[in-house]
N, C-alpha and C positions, 0 to 999 in steps of 0.2 A: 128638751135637752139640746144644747148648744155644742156647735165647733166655735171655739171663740180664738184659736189659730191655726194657722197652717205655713208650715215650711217647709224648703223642698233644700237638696243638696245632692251635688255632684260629685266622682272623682276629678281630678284636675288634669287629668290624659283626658286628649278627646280625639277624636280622629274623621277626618272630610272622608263622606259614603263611599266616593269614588275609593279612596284609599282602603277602606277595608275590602273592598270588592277585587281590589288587584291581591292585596295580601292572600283573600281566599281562593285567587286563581291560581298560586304557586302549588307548584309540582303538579296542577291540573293539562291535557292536552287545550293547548287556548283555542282549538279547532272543532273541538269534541261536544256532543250535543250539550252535557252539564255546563261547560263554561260559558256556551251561546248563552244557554237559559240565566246561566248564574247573570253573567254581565249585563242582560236585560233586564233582569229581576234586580240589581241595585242602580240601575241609568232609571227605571219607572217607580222607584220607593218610597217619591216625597220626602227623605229623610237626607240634610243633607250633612250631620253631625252625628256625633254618638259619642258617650264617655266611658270612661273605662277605667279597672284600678290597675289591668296590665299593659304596663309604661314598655314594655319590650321592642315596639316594632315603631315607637315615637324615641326609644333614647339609641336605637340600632348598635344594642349590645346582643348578645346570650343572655336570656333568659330562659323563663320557665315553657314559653311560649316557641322560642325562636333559636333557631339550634345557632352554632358558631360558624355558618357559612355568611348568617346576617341575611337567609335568602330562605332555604328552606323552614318547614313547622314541624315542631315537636306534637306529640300528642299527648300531654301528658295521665295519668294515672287519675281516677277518683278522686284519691288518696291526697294528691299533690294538692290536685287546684280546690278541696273541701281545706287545707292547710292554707292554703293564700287567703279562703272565704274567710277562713277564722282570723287570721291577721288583721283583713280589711274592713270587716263588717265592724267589728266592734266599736273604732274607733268613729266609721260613720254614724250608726246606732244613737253614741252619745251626743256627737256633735249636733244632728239635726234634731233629735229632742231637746236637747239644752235652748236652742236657738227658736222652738218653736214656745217652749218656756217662757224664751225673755221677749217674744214679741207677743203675749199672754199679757195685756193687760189689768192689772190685780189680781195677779198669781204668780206667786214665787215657789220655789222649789220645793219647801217647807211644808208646801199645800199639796204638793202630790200623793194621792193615796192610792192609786193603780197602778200599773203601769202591762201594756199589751203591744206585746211584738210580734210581726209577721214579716215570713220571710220564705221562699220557696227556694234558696239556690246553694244554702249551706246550712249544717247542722256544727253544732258543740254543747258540752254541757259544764260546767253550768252554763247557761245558755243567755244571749244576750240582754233579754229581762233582767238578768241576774248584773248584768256589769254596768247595765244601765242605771240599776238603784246605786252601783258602790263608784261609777265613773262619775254621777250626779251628785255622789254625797247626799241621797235621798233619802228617808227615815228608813231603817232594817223591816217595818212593818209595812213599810209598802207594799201590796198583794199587786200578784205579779200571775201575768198569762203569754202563752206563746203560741202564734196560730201559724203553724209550717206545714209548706207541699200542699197549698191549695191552689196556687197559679194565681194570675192575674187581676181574681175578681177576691182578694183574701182580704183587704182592708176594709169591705162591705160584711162581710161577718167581724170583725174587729171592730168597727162604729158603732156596730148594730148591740155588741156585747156591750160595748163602754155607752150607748146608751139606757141598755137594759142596768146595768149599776148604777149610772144618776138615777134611775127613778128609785129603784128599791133603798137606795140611800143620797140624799139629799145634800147632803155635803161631800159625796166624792168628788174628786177631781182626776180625772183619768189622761195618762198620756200615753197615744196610742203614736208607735213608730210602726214602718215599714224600711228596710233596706234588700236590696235584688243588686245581685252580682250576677247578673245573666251573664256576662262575655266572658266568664270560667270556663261557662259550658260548651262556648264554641269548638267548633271541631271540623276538620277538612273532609267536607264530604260529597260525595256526587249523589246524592239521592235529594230529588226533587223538594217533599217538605221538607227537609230539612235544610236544604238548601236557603228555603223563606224565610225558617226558622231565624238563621244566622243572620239574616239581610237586614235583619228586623230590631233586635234586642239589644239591650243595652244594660249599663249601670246606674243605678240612681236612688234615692232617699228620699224618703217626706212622711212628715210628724203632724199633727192635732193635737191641742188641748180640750178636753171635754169635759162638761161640769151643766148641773142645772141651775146655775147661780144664772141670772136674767144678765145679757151683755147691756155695758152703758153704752151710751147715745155716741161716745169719740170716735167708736169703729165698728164697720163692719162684721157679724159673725152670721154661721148658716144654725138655722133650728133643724137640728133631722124631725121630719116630720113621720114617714113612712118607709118601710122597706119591705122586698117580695126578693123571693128565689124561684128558678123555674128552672127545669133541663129540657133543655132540648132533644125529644125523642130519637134513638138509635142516632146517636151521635160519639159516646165517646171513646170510638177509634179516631175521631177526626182531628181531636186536639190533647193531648196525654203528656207527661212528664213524668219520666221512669227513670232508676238508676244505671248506669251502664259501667262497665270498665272504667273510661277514659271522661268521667264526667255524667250530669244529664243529659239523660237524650229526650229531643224535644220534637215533637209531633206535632206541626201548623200544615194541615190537612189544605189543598186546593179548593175543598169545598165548603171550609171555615165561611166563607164572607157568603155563600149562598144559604146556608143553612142561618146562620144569622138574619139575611135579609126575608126568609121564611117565617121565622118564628118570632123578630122582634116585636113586630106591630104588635100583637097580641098580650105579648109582656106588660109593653108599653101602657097597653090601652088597658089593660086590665085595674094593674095601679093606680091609674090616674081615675078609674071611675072608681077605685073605692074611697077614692079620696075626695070624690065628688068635682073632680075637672075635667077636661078634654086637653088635647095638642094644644089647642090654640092658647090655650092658658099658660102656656111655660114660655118662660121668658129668657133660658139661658139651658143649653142644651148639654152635659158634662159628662160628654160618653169617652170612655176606658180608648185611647187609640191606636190598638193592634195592629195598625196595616193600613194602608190606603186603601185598599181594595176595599177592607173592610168599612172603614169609615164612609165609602163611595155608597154600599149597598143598603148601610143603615138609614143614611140622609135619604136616598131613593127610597127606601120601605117605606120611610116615615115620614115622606113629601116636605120633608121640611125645605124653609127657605132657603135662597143663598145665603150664605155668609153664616149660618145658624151652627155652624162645625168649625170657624177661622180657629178658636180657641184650641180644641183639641189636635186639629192639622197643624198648630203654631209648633205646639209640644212637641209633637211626630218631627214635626222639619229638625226640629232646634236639641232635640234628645232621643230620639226613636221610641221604642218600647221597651220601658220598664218594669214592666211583669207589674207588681198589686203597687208598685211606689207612685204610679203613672197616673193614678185618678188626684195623686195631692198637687199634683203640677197644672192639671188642668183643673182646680177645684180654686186652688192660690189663682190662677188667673182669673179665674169669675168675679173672685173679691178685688183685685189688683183692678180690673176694670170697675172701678167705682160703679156696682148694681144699687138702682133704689130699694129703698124697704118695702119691704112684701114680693118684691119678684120671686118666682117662683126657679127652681132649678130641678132639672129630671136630670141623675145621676145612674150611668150602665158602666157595668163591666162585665166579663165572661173572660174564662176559663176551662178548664178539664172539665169535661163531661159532657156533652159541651153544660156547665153550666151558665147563668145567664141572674146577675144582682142586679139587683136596680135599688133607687132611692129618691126620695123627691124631699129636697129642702127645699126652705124658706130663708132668705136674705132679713137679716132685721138691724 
């Protein structure tokens, strides 16, 4: 079963680290131990951009975000910013599916018989599967799935499903979207994770075409070959996404990147021997990139080479984290860097629980 594309999309706000690091210092004591930490925690982030769908503090009006001094923040309701989710998601939703469509070599619209959307940062119903078939002008019988409130590692059970439908039928064509409005959720707060939380996340979109039809020789596509789940023992108070008043609240626990750098090896290694390989046999390393810290403990787990993580650090610098959208940005880069046929790719993400996806494709 093949990925035979992948496309990634932004909103068209974006905003320099430094900047959002001053925005979340307002009404904070700039003296006060949370603003030390804040201000350290986005000067050491790696991250030096972030997108966003709220234009409030780049168009320095009132909005929904920014009260009418143009200085202080609002906090807004659940209520509001699931209302902006629903305004903005949808129309991304379409776009990067359409786009991931038309760069689908011998597949037109016509040919879509699935369609799976995931999403962790807003609900509506009918639900964006639904608008996705009638903003596409897709057949009415296209079967339709929605995989919500899993976090970060949600597109690994979505591939995994639309690859379980090409096998059981032979002629589907499945298009799998993701869109994550994390910076709804942001929120002014002096508490330590969540502090990291904010420093971190971002907005962003990425789609797949999937189908077992064999890809022609013009272009690259990934064969999923394998996937494994695994949680990580007494772990999930350390990374959680729960509803609150004022938005999600989001739990990126300090000991995220240790616990990770504990349990990956094992994952890792477990996979690749049922697959009959070791480390040294991957050739392209496509891990989920949460955090610097994190990305730091993984490579150290997992002794890999320098340079063997530029790919998913690129993402980080150049987009931060995208919750489950983030493995198609760093996945479109594996193929973007012209890989040969047959290299091998080991794909991680993690999430709530802590959980922990993997997948190992093959480049053909």
């Amino acid at each position: 079963m093949y990925v035979h594309s992948i496309a990634t999309l932004v909103p068209e706000t974006s905003y320099p680290q430094h900047t959002i690091g001053e925005i979340m210092l307002r009404g904070m004591d700039p003296d006060s131990k949370p603003a030390r930490l804040l201000k350290r925690i986005y000067a050491h982030s790696d991250i030096d951009t972030r997108h966003s769908v709220i234009s409030d503090y780049a168009d320095g009006k009132e909005g929904l975000f920014l009260r009418k001094d143009l200085h202080s923040l609002k906090n807004p309701s659940t209520r509001e910013r699931n209302d902006r989710y629903r305004e903005e998601a949808r129309s991304l939703f379409s776009k990067v599916g359409s786009k991931a469509i038309e760069q689908a070599p011998d597949v037109e619209r016509d040919d879509i018989t699935h369609v799976i959307t995931v999403s962790c940062t807003g609900f509506f119903a009918p639900g964006p599967d639904f608008y996705v078939v009638n903003d596409l002008s897709l057949a009415s019988s296209v079967q339709r799935a929605h995989i919500g409130f899993m976090g970060c590692y949600a597109v690994f059970p979505a591939l995994r499903l639309a690859r379980s439908i090409s096998m059981a039928d032979p002629d589907a064509v499945i298009l799998v979207i993701s869109v994550e409005l994390c910076t709804l959720h942001i929120q002014p707060t002096e508490e330590i994770d969540k502090i990291i939380a904010t420093s971190v996340f971002a907005d962003g979109a990425g789609a797949a075409v999937v189908s077992s039809r064999k890809p022609g020789n013009q272009y690259r596509a990934l064969r999923m070959d394998s996937f494994s789940t695994s949680i990580s023992p007494d772990s999930e108070d350390e990374m959680a996404w729960n509803i609150g008043d004022n938005g999600f609240d989001m739990v990126l626990s300090t000991y995220v990147p240790r616990i990770l750098e504990a349990n990956v090896p094992g994952i890792v290694d477990a996979l690749l021997s049922e697959s009959e390989y070791a480390r040294g046999d991957i050739d392209h390393w496509a891990i989920h990139p949460g955090g610097k810290a994190i990305l730091d403990k993984v490579s150290k787990s997992l002794d890999l080479p320098t340079g063997a993580l530029d790919g998913p650090r690129d993402v980080l610098r150049n987009y931060g984290n995208m919750s489950s959208a983030t493995i198609f940005f760093v996945l479109e880069k594996v193929l973007a860097n012209q890989p040969d046929e047959s290299d091998l790719v080991f794909a991680l993400a993690f999430g709530p629980g802590l959980t922990v996806e993997s997948a190992i494709l093959s480049v053909v």
